[in-house]
C-alpha positions in Angstrom: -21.4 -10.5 1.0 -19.0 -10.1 3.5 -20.0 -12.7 5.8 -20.6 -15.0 3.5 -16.7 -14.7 2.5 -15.8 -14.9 6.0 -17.9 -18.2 6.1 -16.2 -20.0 3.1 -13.6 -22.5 4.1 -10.3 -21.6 2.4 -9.3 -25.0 2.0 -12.2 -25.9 -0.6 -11.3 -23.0 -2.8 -9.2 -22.2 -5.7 -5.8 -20.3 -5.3 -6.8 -17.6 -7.7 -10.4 -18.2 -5.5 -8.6 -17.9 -1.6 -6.8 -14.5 -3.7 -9.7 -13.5 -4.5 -11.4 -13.9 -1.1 -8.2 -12.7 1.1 -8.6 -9.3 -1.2 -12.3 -8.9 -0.3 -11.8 -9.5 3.1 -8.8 -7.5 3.6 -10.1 -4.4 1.4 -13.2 -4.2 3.7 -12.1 -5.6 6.8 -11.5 -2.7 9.7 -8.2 -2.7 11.2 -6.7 -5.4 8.5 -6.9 -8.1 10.7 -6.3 -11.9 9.0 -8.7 -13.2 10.7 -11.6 -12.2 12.9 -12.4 -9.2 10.3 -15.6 -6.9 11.3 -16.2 -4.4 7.8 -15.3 -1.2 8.0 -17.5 2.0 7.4 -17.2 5.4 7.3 -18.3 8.4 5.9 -15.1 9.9 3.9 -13.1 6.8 3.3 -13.1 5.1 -0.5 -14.6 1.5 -0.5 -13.9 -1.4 -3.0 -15.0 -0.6 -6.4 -15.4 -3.5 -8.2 -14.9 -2.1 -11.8 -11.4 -0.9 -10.7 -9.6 -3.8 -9.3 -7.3 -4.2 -12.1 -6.3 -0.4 -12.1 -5.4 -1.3 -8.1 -3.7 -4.7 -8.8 -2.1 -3.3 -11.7 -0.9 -0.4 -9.4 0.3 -2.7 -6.4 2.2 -4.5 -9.3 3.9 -1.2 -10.6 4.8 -0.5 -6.8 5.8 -4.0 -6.1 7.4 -5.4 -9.0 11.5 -5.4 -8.0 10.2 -7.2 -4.7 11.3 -10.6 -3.8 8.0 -12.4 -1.3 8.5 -15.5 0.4 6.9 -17.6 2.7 9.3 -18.3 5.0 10.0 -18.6 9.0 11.8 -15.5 9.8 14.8 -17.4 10.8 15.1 -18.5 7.3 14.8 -15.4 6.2 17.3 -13.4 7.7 19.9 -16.5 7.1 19.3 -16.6 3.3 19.3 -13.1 2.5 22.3 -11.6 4.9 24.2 -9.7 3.6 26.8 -6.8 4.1 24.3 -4.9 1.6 21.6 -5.9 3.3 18.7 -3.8 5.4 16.1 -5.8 7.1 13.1 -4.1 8.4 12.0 -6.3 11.4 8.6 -6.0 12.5 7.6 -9.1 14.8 4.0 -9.5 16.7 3.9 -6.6 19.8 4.9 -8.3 22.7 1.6 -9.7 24.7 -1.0 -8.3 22.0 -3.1 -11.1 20.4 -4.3 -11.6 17.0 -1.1 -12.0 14.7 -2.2 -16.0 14.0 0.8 -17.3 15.3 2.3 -17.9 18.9 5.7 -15.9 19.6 7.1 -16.7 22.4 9.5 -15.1 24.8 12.0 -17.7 23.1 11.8 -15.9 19.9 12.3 -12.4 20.8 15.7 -13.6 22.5 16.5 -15.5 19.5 15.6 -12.8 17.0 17.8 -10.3 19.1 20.8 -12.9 19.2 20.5 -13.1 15.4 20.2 -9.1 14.7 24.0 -9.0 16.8 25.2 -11.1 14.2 24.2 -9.7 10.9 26.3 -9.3 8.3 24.1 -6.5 7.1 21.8 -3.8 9.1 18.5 -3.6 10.5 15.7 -2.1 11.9 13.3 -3.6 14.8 10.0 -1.9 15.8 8.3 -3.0 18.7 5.4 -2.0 21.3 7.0 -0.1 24.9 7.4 -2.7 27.2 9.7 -3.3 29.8 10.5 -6.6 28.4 11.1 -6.0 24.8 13.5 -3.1 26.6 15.2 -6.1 28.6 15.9 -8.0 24.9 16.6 -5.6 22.8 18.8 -3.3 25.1 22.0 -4.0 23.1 21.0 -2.3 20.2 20.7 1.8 19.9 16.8 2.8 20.6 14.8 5.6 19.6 11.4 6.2 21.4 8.4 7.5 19.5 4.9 8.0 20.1 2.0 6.4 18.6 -1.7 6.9 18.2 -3.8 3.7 17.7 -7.2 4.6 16.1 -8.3 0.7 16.1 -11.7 1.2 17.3 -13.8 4.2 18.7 -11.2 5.4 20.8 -7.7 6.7 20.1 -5.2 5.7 22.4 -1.8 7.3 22.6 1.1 4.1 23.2 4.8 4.4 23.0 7.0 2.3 20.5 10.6 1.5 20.1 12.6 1.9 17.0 15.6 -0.1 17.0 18.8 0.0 14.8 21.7 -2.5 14.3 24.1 0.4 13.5 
């Protein structure tokens, strides 16, 4: 079953269809990666249950129901919702790590820094250690934390930076 969903072509599908599909996938898939998915199995964890998915959509909607979602390019989003009330939580793709589905450039980390100087309100930035993202980012305060990444059959113990406009 969850091949065959990763074989459908989104574009031929319904939107209440793609939903459907995208919640399958997701729900199953190891890692959450959008694309690319392998399922994931395990001996303790709790898998879909088919009888319950409106108790867990109903849930997400309890937990998500003041929040505003758009579809936007970041840039827009951090012009139209500036404010001095404002906290952004900035999370863009880890600096030379693939799989996000979208290039980011160099160009946009510079940009994204230049922009998080000039907010009106606050935010926060976290990133994967590297010596570059230290290089862009090095205006704003820092905090250094470590990290275990469980993707996979080995644990690996990485570095990331927390960053803060204030």
């Amino acid at each position: 079953m969850f091949r065959w969903c990763q074989l459908q072509h989104p574009e031929t599908l319904t939107d209440i269809q793609r939903a459907a599909r995208f919640y399958y996938l997701q729900r199953l898939a190891w890692g959450g990666k959008a694309t690319g998915q392998t399922p994931g199995f395990g001996r303790g964890g709790k898998g879909l249950n088919l009888l319950r998915i409106e108790e867990d959509l109903s849930a997400a909607h309890l937990r998500l129901h003041k929040v505003t979602v758009e579809h936007l390019a970041w840039q827009q989003c951090l012009a139209k919702y500036d404010g001095t009330d404002t906290l952004f939580f900035l999370d863009p793709p880890y600096w030379e790590t693939e799989g996000y589905g979208t290039p980011f450039g160099m160009e946009q980390y510079q940009e994204l820094a230049t922009r998080m100087a000039a907010l009106k309100g606050a935010a926060i930035l976290t990133i994967n250690d590297h010596p570059a993202m230290r290089e862009v980012f090095s205006p704003f305060r820092n905090r250094v934390v470590p990290i275990r990444y469980t993707i996979g059959r080995q644990a690996v113990q990485r570095r990331e930076l927390i960053y803060t406009t204030w």
